[in-house]
C-alpha positions in Angstrom: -10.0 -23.2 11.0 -11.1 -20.8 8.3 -14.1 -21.5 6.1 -14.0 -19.9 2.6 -17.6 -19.5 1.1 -18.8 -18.8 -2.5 -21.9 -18.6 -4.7 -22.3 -19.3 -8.2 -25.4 -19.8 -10.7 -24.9 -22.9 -12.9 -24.4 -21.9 -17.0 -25.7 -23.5 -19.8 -21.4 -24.0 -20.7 -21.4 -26.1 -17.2 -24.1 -29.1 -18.9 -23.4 -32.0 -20.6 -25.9 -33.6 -22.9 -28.1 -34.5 -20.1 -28.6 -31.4 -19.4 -27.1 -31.1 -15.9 -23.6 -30.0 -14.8 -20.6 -32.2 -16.5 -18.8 -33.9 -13.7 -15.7 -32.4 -14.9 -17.4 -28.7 -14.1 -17.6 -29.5 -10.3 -14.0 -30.0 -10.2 -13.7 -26.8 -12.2 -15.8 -25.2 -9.3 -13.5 -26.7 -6.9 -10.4 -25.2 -8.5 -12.6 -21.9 -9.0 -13.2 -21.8 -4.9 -9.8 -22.6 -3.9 -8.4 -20.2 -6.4 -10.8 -17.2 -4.6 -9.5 -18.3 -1.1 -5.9 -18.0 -1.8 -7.1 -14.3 -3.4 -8.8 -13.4 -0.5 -5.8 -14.3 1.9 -3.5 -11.9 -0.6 -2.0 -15.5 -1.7 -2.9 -14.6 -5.6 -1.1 -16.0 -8.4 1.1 -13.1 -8.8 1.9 -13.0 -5.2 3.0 -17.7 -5.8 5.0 -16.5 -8.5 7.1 -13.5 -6.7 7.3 -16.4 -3.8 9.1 -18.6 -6.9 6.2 -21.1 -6.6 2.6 -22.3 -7.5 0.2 -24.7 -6.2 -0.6 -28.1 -9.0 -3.2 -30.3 -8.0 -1.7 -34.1 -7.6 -5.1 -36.0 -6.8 -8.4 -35.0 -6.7 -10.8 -37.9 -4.3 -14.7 -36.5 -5.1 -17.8 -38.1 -4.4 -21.2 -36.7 -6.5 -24.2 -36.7 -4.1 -27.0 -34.9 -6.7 -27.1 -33.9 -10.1 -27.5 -29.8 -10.7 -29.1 -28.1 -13.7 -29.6 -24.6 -15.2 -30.1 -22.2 -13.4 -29.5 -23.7 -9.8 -27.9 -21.3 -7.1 -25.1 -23.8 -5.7 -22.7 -22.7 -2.6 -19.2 -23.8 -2.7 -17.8 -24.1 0.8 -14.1 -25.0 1.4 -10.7 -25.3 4.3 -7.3 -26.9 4.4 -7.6 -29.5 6.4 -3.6 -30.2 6.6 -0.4 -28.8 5.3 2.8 -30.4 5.5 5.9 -30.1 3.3 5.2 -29.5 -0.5 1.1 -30.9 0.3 -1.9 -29.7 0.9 -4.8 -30.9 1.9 -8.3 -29.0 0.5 -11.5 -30.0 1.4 -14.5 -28.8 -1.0 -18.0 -29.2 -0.4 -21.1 -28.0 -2.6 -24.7 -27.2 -2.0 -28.1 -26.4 -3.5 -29.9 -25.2 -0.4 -30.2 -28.0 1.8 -29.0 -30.4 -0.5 -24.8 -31.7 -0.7 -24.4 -32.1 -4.2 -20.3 -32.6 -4.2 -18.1 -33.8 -1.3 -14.3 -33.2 -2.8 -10.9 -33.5 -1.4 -7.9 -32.4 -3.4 -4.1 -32.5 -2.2 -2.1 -29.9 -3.7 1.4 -29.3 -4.2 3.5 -26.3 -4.4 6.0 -26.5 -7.3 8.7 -24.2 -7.9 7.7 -22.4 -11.0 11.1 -22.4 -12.9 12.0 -26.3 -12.2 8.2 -27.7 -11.6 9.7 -29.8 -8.6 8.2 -29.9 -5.2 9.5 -27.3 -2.5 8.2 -26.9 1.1 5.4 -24.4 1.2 6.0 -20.6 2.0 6.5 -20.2 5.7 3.2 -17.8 6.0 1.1 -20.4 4.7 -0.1 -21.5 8.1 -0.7 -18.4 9.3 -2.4 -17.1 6.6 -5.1 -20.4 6.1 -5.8 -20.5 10.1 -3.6 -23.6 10.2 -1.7 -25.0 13.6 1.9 -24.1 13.0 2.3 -28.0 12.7 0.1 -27.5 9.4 -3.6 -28.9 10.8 -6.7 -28.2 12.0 -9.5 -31.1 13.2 -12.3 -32.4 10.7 -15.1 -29.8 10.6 -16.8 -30.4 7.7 -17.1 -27.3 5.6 
């Protein structure tokens, strides 16, 4: 089980009129993070494509602990949790220090780029996320 970490300052652009971050932003984060895993495992967009395929998100379940404001140092901590198929299963957490601000689970599907239908995941994908070569590893909250 691999744990992907990343820090990130909130921006004035991330605030709604209440002045703290939009809820729509923390699933922009959530996108941000899982985007900078796949980079980090050589998984990049270039590399989906040349694999004639691209992850989509199909359903996004997120629960908002805390608000945030300007200028807060947040963590973004994420792991597949499962991979089976065409899915994907993403878990996202966020924190300000000690505090959980975002709990988020997304499942993701790999499309093939030139028809946008589903299509079974490239066979490194285990391998490369720390996954069982049945596609899971146990709950362990990021």
């Amino acid at each position: 089980m691999s744990i992907f970490s990343l820090s990130l300052t909130v921006e004035e652009s991330d605030l709604d009129e209440l002045l703290h971050v939009n809820n729509a932003v923390y699933l922009q984060y959530a996108e941000q993070i899982a985007r900078a895993h796949s980079d980090s495992l050589g998984l990049t967009l270039e590399r989906m494509h040349e694999l004639g395929g691209q992850f989509v998100v199909r359903r996004h379940d997120i629960t908002y602990h805390l608000p945030c404001h300007l200028g807060d140092k947040l963590v973004l901590k994420t792991q597949i949790l499962s991979q089976r198929g065409a899915r994907a299963v993403r878990h996202v957490e966020i924190w300000r220090g000690s505090d959980q601000i975002v709990d988020c689970e997304t499942e993701w599907v790999w499309i093939d780029i030139l028809t946008s239908r589903p299509q079974r995941v490239p066979p490194d994908f285990n391998r490369m996320f720390g996954l069982s070569a049945e596609g899971m590893v146990s709950y362990c909250p990021a």
